[in-house]
RODO-803260 format. One line per 3 residues: their letters; for each residue x, y, z of N, C-alpha, C. Coordinates in Angstrom, 2 decimals, padded with zeros to 5 digits. Layout:
# RODO-803260
a> X Y Z X Y Z X Y Z; ... .
This chain:
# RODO-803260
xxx> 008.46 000.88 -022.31 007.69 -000.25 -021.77 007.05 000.14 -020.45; 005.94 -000.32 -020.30 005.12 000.33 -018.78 005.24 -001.21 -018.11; 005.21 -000.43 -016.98 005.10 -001.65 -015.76 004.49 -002.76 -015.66 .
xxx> 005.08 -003.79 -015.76 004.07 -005.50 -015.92 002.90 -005.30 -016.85; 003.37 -004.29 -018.57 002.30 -004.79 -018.88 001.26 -003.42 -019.26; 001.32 -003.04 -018.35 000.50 -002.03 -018.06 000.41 -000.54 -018.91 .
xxx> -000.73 000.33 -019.37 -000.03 000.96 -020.16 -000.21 002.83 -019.32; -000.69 002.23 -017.96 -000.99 003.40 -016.56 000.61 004.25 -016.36; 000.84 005.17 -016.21 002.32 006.15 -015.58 001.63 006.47 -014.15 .
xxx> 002.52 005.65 -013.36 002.03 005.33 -012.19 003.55 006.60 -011.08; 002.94 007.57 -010.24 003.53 008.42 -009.28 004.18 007.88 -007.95; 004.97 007.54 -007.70 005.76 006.87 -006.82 006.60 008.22 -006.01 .
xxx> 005.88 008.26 -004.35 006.64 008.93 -002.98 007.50 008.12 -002.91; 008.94 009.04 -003.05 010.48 008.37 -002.11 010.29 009.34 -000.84; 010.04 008.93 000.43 009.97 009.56 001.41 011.34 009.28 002.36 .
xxx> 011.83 010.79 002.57 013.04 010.83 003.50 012.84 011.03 004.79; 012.25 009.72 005.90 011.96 010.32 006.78 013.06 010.76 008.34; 014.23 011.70 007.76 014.89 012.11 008.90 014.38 013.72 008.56 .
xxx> 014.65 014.24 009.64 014.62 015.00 009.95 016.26 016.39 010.47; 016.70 015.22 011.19 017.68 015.96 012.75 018.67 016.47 011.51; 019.57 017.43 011.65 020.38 018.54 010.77 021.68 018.04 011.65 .
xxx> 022.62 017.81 011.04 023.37 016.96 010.18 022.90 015.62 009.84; 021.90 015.32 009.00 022.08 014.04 008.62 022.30 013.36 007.45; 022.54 011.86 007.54 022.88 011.05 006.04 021.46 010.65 005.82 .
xxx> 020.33 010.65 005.89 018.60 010.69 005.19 018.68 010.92 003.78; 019.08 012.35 003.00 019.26 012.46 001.70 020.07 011.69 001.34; 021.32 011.66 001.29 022.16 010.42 001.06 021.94 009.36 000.49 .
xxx> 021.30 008.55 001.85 020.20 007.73 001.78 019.33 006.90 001.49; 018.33 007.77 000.95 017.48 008.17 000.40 017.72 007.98 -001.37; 018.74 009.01 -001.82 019.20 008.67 -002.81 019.81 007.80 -003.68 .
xxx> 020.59 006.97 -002.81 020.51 005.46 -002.71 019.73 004.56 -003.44; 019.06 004.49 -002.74 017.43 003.91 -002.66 017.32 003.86 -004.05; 016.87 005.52 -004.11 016.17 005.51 -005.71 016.85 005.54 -006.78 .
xxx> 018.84 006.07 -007.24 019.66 005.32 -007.84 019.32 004.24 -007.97; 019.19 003.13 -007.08 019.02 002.06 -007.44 017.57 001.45 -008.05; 016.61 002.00 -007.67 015.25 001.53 -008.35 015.44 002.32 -009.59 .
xxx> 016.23 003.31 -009.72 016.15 003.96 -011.16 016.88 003.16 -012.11; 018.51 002.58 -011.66 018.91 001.98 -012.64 018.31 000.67 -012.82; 017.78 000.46 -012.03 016.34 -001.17 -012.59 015.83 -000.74 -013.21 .
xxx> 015.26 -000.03 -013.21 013.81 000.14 -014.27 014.56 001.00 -015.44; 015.69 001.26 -015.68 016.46 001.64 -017.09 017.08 000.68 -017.68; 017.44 -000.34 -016.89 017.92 -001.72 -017.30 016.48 -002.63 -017.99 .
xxx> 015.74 -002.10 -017.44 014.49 -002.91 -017.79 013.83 -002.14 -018.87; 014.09 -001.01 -019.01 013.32 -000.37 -020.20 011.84 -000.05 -019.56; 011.91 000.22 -018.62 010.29 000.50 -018.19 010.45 002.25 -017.89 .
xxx> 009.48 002.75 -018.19 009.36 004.33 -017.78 007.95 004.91 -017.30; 007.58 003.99 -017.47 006.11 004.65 -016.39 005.66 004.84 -015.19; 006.79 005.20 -014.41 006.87 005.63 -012.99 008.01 007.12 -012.85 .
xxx> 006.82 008.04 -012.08 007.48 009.40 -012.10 007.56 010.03 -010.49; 008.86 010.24 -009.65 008.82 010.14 -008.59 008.70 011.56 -007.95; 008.15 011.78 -007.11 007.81 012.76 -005.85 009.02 012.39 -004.49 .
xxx> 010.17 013.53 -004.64 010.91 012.95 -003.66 010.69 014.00 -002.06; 010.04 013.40 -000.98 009.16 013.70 -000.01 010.62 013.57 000.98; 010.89 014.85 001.62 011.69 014.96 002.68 011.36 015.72 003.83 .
xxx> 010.64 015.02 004.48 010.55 015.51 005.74 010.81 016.57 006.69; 012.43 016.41 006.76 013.09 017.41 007.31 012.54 018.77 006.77; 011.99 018.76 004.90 012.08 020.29 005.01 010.02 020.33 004.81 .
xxx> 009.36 019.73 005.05 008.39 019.70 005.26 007.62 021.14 005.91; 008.05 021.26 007.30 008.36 021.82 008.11 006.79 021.77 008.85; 005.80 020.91 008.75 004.81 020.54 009.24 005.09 020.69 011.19 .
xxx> 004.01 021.59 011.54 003.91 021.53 012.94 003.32 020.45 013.60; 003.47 020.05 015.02 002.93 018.72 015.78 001.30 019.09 015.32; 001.19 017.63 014.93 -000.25 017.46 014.27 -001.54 018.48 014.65 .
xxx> -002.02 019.37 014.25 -002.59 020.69 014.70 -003.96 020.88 014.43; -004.93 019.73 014.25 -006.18 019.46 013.37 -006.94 019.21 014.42; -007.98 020.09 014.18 -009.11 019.95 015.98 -010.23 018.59 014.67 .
xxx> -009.84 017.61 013.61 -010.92 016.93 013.24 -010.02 015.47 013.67; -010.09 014.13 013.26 -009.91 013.29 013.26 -009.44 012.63 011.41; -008.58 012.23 011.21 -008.31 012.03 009.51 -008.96 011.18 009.11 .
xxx> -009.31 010.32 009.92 -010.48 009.21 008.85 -011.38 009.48 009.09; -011.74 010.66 009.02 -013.65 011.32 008.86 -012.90 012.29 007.52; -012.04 012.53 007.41 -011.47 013.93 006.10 -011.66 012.69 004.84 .
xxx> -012.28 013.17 003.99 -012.19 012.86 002.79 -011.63 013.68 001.74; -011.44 014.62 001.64 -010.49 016.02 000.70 -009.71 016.84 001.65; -009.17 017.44 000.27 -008.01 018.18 001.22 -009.04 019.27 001.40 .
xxx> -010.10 019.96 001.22 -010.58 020.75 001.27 -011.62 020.28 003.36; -011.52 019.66 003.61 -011.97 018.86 004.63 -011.11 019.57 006.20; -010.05 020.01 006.00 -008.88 020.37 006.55 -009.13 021.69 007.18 .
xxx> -008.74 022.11 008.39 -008.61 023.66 008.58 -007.38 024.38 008.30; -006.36 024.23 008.20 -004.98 024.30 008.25 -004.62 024.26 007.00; -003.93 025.21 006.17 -003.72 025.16 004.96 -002.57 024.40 004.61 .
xxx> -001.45 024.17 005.58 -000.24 023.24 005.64 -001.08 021.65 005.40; -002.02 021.55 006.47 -002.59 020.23 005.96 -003.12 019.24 004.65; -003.90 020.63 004.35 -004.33 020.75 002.70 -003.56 020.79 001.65 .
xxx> -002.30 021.25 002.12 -001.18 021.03 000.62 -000.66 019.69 001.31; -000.07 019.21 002.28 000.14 018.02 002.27 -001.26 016.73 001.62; -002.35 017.22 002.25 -003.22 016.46 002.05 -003.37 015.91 000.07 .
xxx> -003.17 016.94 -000.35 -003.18 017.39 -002.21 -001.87 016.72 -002.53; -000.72 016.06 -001.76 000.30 016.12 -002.54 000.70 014.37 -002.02; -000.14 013.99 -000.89 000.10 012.71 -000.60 -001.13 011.87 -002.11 .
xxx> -002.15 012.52 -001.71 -003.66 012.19 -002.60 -002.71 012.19 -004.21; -001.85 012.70 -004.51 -001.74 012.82 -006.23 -000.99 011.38 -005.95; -000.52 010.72 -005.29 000.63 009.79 -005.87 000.15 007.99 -005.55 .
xxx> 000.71 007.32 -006.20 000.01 005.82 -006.32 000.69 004.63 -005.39; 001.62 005.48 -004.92 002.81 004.36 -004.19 003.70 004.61 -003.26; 004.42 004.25 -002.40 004.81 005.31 -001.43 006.67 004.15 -000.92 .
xxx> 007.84 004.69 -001.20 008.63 004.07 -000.89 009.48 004.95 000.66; 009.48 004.13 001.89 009.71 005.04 002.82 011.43 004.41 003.36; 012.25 005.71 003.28 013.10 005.57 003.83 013.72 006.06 005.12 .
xxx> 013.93 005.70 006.09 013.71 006.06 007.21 014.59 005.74 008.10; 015.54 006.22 009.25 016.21 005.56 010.42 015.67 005.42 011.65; 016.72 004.97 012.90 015.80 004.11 013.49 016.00 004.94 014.75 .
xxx> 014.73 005.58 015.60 015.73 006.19 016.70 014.91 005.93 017.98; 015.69 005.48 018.58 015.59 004.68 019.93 014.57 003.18 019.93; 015.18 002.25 018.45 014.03 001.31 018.55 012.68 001.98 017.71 .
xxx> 012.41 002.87 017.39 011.02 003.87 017.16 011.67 004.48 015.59; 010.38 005.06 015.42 010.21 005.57 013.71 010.34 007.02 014.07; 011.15 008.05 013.89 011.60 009.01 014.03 009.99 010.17 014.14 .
xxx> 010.10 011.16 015.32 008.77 011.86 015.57 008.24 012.58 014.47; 009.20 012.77 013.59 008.80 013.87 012.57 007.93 013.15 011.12; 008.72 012.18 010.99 007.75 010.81 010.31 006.70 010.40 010.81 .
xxx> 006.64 009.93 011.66 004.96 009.67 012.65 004.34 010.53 012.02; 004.31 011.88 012.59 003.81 013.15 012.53 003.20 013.39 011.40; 003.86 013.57 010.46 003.52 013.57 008.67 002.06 012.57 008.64 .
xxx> 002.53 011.17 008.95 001.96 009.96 008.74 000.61 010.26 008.96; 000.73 010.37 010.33 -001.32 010.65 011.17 -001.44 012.15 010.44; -001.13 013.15 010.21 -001.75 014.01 009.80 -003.10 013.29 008.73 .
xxx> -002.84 012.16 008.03 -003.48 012.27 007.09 -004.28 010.45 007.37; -005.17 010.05 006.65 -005.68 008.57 006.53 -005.86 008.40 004.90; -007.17 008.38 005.00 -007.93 008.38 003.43 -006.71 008.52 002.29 .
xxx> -006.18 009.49 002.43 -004.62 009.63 001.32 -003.53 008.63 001.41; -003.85 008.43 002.09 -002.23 006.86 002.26 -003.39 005.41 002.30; -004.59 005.21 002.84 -005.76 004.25 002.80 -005.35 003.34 001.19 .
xxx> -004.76 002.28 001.64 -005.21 001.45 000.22 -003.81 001.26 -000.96; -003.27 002.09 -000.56 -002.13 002.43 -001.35 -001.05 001.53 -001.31; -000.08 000.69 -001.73 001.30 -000.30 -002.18 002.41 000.86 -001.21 .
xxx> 003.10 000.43 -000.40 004.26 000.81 000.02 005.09 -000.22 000.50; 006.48 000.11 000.26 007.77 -000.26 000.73 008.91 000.14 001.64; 009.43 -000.38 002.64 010.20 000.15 003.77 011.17 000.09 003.82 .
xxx> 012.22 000.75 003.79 013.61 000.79 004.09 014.49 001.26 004.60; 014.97 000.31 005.87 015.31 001.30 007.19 017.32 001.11 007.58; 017.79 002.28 007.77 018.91 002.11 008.14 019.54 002.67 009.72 .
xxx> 020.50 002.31 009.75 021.53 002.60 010.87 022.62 001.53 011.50; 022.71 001.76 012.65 023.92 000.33 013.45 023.64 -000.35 012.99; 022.25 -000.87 013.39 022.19 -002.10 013.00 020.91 -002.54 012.22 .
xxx> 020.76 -001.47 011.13 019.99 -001.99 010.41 018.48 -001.09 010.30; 018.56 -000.78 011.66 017.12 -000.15 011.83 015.55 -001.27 011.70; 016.12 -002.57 012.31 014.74 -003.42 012.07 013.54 -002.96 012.58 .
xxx> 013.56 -003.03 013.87 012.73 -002.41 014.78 011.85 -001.45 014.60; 012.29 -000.33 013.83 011.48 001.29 013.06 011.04 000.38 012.03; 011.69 000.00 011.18 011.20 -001.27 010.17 009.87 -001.78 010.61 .
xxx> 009.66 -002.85 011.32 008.56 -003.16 011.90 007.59 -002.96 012.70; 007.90 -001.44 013.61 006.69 -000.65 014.23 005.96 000.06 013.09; 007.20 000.80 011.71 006.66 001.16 010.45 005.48 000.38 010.03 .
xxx> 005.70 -000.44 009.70 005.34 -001.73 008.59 003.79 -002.03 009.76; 003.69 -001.74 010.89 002.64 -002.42 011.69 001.61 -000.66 011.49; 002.02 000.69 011.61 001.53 001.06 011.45 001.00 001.51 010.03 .
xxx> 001.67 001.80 009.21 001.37 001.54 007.78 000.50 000.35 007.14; 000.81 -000.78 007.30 -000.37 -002.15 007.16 -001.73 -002.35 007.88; -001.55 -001.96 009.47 -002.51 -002.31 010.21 -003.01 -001.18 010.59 .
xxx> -002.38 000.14 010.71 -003.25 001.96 011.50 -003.83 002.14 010.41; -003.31 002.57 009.10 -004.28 002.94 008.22 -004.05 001.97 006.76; -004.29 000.82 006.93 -004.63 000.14 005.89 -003.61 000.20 004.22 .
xxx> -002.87 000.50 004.23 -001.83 000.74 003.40 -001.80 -000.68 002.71; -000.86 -001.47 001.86 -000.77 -002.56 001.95 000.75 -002.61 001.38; 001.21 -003.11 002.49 002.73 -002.65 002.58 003.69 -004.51 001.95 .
xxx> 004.69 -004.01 001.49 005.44 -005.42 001.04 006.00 -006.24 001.94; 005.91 -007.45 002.27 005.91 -008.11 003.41 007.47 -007.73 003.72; 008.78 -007.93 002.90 009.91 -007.71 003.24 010.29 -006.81 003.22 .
xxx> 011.12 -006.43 004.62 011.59 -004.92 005.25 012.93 -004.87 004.07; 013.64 -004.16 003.89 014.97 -003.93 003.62 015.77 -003.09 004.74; 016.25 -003.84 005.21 017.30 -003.07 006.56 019.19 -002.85 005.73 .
xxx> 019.24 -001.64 005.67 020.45 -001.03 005.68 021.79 -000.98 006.82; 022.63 -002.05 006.91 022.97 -001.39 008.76 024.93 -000.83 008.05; 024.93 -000.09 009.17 026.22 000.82 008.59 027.08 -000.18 008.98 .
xxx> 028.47 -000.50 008.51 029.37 -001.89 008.01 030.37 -001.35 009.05; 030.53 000.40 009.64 031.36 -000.48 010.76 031.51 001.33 011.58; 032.08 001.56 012.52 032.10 002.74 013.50 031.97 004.06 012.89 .
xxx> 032.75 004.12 011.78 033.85 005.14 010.95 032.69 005.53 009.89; 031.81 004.75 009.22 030.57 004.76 008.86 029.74 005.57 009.24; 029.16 004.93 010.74 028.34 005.44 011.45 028.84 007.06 011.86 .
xxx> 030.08 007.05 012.00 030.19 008.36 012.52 030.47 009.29 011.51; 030.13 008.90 010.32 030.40 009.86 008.90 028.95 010.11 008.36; 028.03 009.30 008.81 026.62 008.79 008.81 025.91 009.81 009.95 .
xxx> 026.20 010.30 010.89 025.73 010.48 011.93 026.04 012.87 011.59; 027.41 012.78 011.39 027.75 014.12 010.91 027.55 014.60 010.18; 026.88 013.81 008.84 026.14 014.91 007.81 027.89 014.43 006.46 .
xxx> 028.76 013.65 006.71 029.59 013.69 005.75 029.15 012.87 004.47; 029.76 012.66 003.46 029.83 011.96 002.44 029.80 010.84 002.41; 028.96 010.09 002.40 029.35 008.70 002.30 029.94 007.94 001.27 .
xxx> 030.20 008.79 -000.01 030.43 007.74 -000.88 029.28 006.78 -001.42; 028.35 007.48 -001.44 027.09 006.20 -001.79 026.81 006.37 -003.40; 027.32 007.55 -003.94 026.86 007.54 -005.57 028.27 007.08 -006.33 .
xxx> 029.60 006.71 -005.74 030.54 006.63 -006.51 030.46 005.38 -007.29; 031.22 005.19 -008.76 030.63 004.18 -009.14 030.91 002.95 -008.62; 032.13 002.92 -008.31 033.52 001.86 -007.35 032.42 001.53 -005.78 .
xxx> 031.38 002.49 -005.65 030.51 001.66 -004.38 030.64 000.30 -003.85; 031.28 000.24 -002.51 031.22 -001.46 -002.27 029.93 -001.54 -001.10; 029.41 -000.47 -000.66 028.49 -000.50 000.82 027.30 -000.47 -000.01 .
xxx> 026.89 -001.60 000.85 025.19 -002.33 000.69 025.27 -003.03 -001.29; 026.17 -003.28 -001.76 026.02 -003.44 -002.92 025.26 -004.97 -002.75; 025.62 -005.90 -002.07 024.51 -006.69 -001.79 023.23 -006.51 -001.81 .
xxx> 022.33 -005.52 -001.12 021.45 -005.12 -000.88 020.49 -004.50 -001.99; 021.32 -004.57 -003.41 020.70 -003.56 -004.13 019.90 -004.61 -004.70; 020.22 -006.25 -004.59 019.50 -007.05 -005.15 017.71 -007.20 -004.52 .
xxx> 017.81 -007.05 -003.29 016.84 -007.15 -002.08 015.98 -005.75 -002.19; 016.37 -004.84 -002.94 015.50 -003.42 -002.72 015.38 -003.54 -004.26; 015.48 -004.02 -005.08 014.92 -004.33 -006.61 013.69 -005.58 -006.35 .
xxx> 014.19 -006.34 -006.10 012.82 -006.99 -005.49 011.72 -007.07 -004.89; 012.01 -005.58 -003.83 010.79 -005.82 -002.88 010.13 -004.42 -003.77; 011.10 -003.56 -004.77 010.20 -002.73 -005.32 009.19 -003.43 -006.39 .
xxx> 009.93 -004.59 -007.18 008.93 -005.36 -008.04 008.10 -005.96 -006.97; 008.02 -006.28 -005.97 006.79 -007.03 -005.32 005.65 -005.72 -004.87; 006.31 -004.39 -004.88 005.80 -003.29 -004.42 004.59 -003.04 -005.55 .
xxx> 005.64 -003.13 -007.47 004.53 -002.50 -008.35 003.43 -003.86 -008.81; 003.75 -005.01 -008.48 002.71 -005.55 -008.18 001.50 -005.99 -007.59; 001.53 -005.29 -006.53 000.50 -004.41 -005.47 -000.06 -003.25 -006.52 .
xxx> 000.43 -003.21 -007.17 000.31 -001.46 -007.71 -000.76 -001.58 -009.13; -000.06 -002.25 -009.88 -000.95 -003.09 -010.92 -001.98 -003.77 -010.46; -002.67 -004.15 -009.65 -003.18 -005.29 -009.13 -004.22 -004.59 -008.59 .
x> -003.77 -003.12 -008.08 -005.18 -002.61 -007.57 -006.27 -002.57 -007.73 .
C-alpha cells in the first residue's frame, strides 16, 4: 500500500544531528525510525525508502563556499566537491526527519553547518523535528523549526516532538556514549511518545502528498 493513496515511493532523510564522540545521537536517532518503521509495517504501507544522514560522520568543513546558496541551483553550481556530493544527496530525497539535541539552548554547530551549506535542496520540502536531552531539548526544537520554516522555506510540521531523559542516571548513560536500552522489546522510556512521533510523521507525509 503507498502512502495516503498514493502510488509515488517517496525518499525520506533521518538526520542525526550530533556530532560530539561519545554520543547517544545514533541511539537516538534509531529510535525515531524503529518507530516510524513499525507504523508504517503495521499499516502495510511501503513506499518510503530512508537515507539515514549522520552528521557526525559527514565530516563537512565550516561552510567553505566563496558563492551564496540561494543563487546555487545544481550541485554542479558549487566549487567544493564535498559540497556537490552533499548538494546531490540532500537534492535526491523528498522529506527530511531531523533528530537532534540541544546544546546550550541552540541547534548543535555541526547541524547549522550542514543546513546553510545548502538552500534550493531543502527549499519547499515537508520536514519533522525531534529534539532530545534534560529537558527535552525545546528550545533547539524551536530555533530549528524557525530556521527550517522561515531561513529557507522548508515547510516544517507545526508539532515539535521533545524527548527529555526521565532522570540523572539516563542522562549520564546518554551523555557517555552507553546503551540505553532503546531497542529492547520490554522498552518503558518515551513509550508514550511513540504515539506523538507517529503522528507528526503522518502530518509530515501529508505535506508530502500534497505537494
Amino acid at each position: 500500500m503507498a502512502a495516503n493513496g498514493t502510488s509515488k515511493a517517496f525518499k525520506v532523510g533521518i538526520i542525526s544531528g550530533s556530532q560530539r564522540k561519545p554520543r547517544a545521537g545514533p541511539q537516538i536517532t534509531d529510535f525515531v525510525f524503529q518507530t516510524i518503521s513499525s507504523h508504517l509495517a503495521a499499516s502495510k504501507t511501503t513506499s518510503f525508502t530512508f537515507d539515514h544522514i549522520d552528521v557526525g560522520d559527514l565530516d563537512l568543513p565550516l561552510f567553505d563556499e566563496p558563492i551564496v546558496p540561494s543563487r546555487v541551483f545544481s550541485a554542479d553550481g558549487y566549487t567544493k566537491e564535498h559540497s556537490r556530493a552533499w548538494s546531490r544527496r540532500i537534492a535526491a530525497l523528498d522529506a527530511f526527519v531531523f533528530v537532534t539535541p540541544q546544546y546550550n539552548w541552540g541547534i548543535p554547530a555541526g547541524l547549522k553547518n550542514a543546513i546553510d551549506y545548502l538552500f534550493n535542496e531543502w527549499k519547499g520540502k515537508p520536514a519533522m523535528i525531534v529534539s532530545y536531552g534534560g529537558h527535552g531539548g525545546d528550545k533547539c526544537a524551536a530555533a530549528l523549526k524557525l530556521v527550517l520554516g522561515g531561513g529557507i522555506d522548508m515547510r516544517v510540521v507545526d508539532k515539535l516532538v521533545t524527548l527529555q531523559f526521565p532522570d540523572r542516571s539516563f542522562l549520564i548513560s546518554a551523555a557517555t556514549g552507553k546503551d540505553l536500552g532503546l531497542s529492547a522489546e520490554d522498552n518503558a522510556v518515551w513509550v508514550e511518545k511513540k504515539a506523538d512521533l507517529t503522528a507528526v510523521w503522518e502530518e509530515m507525509v501529508a505535506l508530502l502528498v500534497t505537494a
